[in-house]
C-alpha positions in Angstrom: 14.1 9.5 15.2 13.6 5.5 15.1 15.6 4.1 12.5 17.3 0.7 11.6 20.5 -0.5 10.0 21.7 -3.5 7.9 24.3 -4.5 6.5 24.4 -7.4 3.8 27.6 -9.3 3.3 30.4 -11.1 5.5 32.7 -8.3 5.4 34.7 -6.8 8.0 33.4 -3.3 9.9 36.5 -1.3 8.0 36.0 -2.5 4.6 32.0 -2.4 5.0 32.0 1.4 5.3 34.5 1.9 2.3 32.6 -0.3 0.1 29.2 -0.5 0.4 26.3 0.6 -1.3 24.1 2.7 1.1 20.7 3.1 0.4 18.6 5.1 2.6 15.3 4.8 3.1 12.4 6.6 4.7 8.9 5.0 5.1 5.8 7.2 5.6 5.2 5.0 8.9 6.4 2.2 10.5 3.1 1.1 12.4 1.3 0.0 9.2 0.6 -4.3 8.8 1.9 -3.7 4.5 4.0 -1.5 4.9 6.3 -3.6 7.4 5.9 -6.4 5.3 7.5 -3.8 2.4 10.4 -3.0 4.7 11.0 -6.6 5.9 10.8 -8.0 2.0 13.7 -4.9 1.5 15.3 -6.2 4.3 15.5 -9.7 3.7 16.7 -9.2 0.0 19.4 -7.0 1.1 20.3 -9.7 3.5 21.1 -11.8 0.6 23.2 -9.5 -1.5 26.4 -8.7 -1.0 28.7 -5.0 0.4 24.6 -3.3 0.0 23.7 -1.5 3.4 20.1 0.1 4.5 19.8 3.0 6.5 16.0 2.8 7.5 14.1 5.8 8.9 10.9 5.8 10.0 8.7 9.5 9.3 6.0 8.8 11.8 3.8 9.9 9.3 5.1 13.3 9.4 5.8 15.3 5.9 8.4 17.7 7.4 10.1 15.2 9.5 10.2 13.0 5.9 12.1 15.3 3.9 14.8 16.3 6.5 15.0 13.0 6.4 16.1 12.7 3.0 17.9 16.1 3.5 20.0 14.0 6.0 20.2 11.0 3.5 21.8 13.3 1.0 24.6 15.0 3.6 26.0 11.6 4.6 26.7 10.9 1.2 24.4 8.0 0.5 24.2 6.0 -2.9 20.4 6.0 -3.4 17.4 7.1 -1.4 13.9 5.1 -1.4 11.1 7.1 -0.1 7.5 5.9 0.9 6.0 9.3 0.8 3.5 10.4 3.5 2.1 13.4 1.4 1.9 11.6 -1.9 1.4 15.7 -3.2 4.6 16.7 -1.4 7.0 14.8 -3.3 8.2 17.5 -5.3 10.5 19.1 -3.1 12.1 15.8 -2.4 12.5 14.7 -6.0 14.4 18.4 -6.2 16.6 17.6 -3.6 17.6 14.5 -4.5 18.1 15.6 -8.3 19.9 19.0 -6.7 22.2 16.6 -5.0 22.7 14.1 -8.1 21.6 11.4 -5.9 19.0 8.5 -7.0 16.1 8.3 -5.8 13.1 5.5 -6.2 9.1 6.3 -4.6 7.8 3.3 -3.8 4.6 1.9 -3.3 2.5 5.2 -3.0 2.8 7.1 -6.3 4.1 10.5 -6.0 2.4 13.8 -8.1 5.4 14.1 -10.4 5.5 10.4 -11.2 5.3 11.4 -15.2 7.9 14.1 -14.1 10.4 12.5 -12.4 14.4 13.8 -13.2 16.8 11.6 -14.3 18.1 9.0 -11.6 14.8 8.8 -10.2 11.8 6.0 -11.0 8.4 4.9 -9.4 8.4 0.8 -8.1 4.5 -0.5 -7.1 1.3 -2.2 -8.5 -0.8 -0.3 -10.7 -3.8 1.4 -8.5 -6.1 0.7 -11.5 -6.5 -2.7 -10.8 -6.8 -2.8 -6.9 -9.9 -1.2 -6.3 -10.9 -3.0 -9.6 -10.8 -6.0 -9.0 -12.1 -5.7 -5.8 -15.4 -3.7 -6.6 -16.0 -6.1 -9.8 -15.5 -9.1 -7.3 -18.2 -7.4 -4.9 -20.5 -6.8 -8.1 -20.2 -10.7 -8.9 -21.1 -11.9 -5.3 -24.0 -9.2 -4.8 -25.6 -11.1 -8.0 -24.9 -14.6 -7.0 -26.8 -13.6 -3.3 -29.7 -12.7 -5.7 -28.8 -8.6 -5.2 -28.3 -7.7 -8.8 -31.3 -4.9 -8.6 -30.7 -1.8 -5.9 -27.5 -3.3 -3.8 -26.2 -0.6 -1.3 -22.6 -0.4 -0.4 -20.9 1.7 2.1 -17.3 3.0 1.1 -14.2 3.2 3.4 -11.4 5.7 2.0 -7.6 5.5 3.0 -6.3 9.1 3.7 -7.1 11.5 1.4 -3.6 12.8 0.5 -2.7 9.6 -0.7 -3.2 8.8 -4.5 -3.7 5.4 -4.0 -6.9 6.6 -1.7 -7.9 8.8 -4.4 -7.3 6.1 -7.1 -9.0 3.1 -5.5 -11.8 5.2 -4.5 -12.3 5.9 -8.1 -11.8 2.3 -9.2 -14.9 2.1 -7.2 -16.7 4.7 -9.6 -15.7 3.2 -12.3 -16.7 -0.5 -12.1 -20.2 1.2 -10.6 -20.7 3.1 -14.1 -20.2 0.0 -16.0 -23.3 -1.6 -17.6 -22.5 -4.7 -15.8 -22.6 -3.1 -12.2 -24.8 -0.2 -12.0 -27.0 -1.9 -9.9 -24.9 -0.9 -7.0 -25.5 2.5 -5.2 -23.0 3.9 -2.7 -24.8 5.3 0.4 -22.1 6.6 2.3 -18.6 7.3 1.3 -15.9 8.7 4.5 -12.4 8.2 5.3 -10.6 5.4 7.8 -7.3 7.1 7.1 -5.9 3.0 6.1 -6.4 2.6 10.0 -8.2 -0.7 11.8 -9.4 1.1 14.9 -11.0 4.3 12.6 -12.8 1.3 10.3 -14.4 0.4 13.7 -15.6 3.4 14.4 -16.4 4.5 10.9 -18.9 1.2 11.1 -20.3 1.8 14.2 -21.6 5.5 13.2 -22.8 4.0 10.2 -24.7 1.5 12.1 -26.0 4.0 15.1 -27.1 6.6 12.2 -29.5 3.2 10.5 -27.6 3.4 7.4 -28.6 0.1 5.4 -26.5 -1.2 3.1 -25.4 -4.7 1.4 -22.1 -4.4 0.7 -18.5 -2.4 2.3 -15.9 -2.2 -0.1 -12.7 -0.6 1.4 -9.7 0.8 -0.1 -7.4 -1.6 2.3 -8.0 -4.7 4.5 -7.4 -3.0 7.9 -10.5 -0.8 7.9 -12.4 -3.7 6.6 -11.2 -5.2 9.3 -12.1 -2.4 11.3 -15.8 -3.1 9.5 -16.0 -6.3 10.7 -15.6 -6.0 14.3 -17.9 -3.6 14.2 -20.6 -5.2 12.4 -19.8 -8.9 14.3 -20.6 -6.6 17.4 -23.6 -5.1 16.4 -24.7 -8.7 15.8 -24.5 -8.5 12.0 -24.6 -11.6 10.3 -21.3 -11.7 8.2 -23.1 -14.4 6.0 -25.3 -12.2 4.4 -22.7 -8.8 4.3 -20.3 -8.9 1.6 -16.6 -7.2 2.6 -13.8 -6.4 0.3 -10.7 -4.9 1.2 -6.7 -4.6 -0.5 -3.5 -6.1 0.3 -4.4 -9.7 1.5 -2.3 -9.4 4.5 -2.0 -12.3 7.1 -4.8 -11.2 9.2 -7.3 -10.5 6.2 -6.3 -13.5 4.9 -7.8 -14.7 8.8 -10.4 -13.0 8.5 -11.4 -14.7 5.1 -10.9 -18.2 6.1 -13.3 -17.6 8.8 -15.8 -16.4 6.4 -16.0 -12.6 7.2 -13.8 -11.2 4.5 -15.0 -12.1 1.2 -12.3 -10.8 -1.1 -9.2 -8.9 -1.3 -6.0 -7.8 -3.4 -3.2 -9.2 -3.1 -0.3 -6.4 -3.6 2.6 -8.3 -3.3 4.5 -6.0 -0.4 8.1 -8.0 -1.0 7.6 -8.1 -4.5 7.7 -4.1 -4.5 10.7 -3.9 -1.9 12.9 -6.1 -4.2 11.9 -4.3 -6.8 12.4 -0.8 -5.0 15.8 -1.9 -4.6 16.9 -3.4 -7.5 16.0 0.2 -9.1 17.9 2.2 -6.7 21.0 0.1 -7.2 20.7 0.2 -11.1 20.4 4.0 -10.9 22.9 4.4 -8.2 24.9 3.1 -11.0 24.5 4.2 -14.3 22.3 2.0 -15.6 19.0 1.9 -17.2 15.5 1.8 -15.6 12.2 2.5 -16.5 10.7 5.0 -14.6 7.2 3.3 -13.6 7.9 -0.6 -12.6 4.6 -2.3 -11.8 4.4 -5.5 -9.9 0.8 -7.3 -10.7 -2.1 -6.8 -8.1 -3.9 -10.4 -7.9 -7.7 -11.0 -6.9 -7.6 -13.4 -3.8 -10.8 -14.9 -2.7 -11.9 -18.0 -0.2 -11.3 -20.2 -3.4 -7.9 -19.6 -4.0 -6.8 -18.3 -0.8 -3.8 -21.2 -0.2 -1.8 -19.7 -3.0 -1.1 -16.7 -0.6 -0.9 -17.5 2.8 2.3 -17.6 2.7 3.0 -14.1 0.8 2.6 -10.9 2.8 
């Protein structure tokens, strides 16, 4: 099992382990562009506080591997636990465990199926999914107008894994902006899953393309399978001047692939933003004190106009 360690604070090795805060963590996956910029922003903040430790553990994407995990969390006696679930439908069990224990616990990012039932000592730190795939589709709706595509535009949808709400929730984003009077001119014509992943956006495209579909627009429910999208379409000699690509997160290399005009708009979900936050929760409830048990950080709209504001984000 990979896993990392920090300690924060100038503190000698003796005194560290008698009076730190531990927090232990477990992300769903640590070969992921956003989430590694959500571990890094935990780790850089911790590096700033003072007698707070991480114990990082990486799940390989693994339910069962997760919630030992956690199991192992609890034995060695750890203040707080921050999970970024794999199985965003399995996080029952470890909300039970943790609770069983009396230890805190914080989901981050992904929201788990029990968010509205979480027990005490345990809360729920990302952006709202409601405006991801939102602002995205509404931004693709705008551009498909200004190209003079405001009557029958065709769009092709890439999904992120199906267990994951945030799939489920930006997907539906999608049907929602659609059924507005504003956007119904758009028509999905094929709708699969990339599982979040570049190299499965690829290959996605590329049947897409060798079965003839025909379509105007891809809107994806992250920036890696539009990515994915685009290396498949720039291959097949598609010009990216007249296909319009969205994705979500706005991470360095979509934010490359929009300044040289192939990505035409993504969401910025502010991946640092949510690890500060992440922790900043698990300490309070490590403690005593009060939280609330959803904490958002705003989703943003980034697009080649405003672009500079983010470059140096996630």
């Amino acid at each position: 099992m990979r896993g990392i360690i920090i300690a924060a604070g100038v503190v000698s090795l003796m005194s560290t382990s008698a009076m730190a805060e531990t927090i232990g963590v477990t992300m769903s996956r640590f070969d992921d562009n956003f989430l590694t910029v959500l571990r890094n922003g935990m780790q850089d903040y911790v590096g700033g506080l003072s007698g707070v430790e991480l114990q990082i553990e990486d799940a390989q994407n693994d339910v069962g591997k997760q919630l030992n995990q956690i199991q192992n969390f609890i034995a060695s006696g750890v203040d707080a636990i921050i999970v970024n679930p794999v199985d965003t439908d399995a996080t029952v069990a470890m909300s039970q465990a943790a609770a069983n224990a009396g230890v805190a616990l914080v989901y981050v990012n992904r929201e788990p199926v029990n968010v509205d039932d979480l027990p005490d000592k345990q809360a729920f730190v990302a952006s709202d999914e409601r405006e991801s795939g939102t602002l995205e589709t509404q931004e693709i709706c705008r551009l498909l107008k200004a190209q003079g595509k405001g009557e029958g535009a065709k769009i092709v949808v890439m999904m992120g894994e199906l267990s994951n709400q945030a799939a489920r929730q930006r997907t539906q984003d999608i049907l929602d902006v659609i059924a507005t009077d504003e956007c119904s001119f758009m028509e999905i014509v094929e709708q699969q899953t990339a599982n979040w992943q570049r190299n499965e956006g690829q290959d996605l495209m590329t049947n897409w393309l060798s079965a003839g579909v025909k379509f105007d627009a891809v809107v994806s429910n992250n920036d890696e399978m539009a990515i994915g999208a685009i290396q498949s379409l720039k291959t097949a000699g598609v010009s990216m001047e007249e296909m319009l690509i969205g994705g979500v997160d706005a991470t360095q290399d979509a934010l490359a692939a929009m300044k040289a005009g192939d990505l035409d708009v993504t969401v910025f979900q502010d991946a640092a933003g949510q690890g500060k936050g992440a922790v900043d929760t698990a300490l309070a409830l490590a403690r005593g004190e009060p939280v609330e048990k959803k904490v958002y950080v705003p989703f943003q709209l980034v697009t080649p106009e405003n672009i500079e504001k983010f470059v140096a984000k996630n």
